[in-house]
N, C-alpha and C positions, 0 to 999 in steps of 0.2 A: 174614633178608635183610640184606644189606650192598651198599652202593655200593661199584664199582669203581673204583680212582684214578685212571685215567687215563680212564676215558671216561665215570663217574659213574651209570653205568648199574647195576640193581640187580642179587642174583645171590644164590641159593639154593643152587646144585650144590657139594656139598662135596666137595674134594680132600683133606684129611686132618686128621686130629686130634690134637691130643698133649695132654700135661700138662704144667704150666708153672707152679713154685712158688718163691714172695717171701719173703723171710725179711728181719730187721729185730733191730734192737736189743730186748735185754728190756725188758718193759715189766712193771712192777710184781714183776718176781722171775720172769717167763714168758716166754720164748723165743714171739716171733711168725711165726706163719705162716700164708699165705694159699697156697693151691694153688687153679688153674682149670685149667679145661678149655679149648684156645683150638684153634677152628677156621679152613683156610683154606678158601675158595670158588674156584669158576673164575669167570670171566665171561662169559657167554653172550651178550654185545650182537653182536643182528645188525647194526646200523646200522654199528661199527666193523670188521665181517667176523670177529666174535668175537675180542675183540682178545687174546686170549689167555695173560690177566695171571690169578697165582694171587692172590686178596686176600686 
């Protein structure tokens, strides 16, 4: 679950997903990297009329 920015209401329904990787100086003689997984959500607040922001 994540809150929605604009109307802070929470939201489960996933829109898409990608991969998303960080890279940095060597550290200790090793090339650093971080790869995630980063999903958006819709937002489903009825009180806003579904305000229809992807989060």
């Amino acid at each position: 679950m994540v809150a929605c920015p604009d109307c802070r209401c929470a939201s489960a329904r996933v829109h898409s997903r990608y991969s998303r990787t960080l890279a940095d100086a060597a550290a200790v003689g090793h090339p650093v990297l971080i790869s995630l997984m980063v999903r958006r959500l819709f937002c489903d607040s009825a009180d806003w009329g579904g305000c229809d922001q992807a989060v």
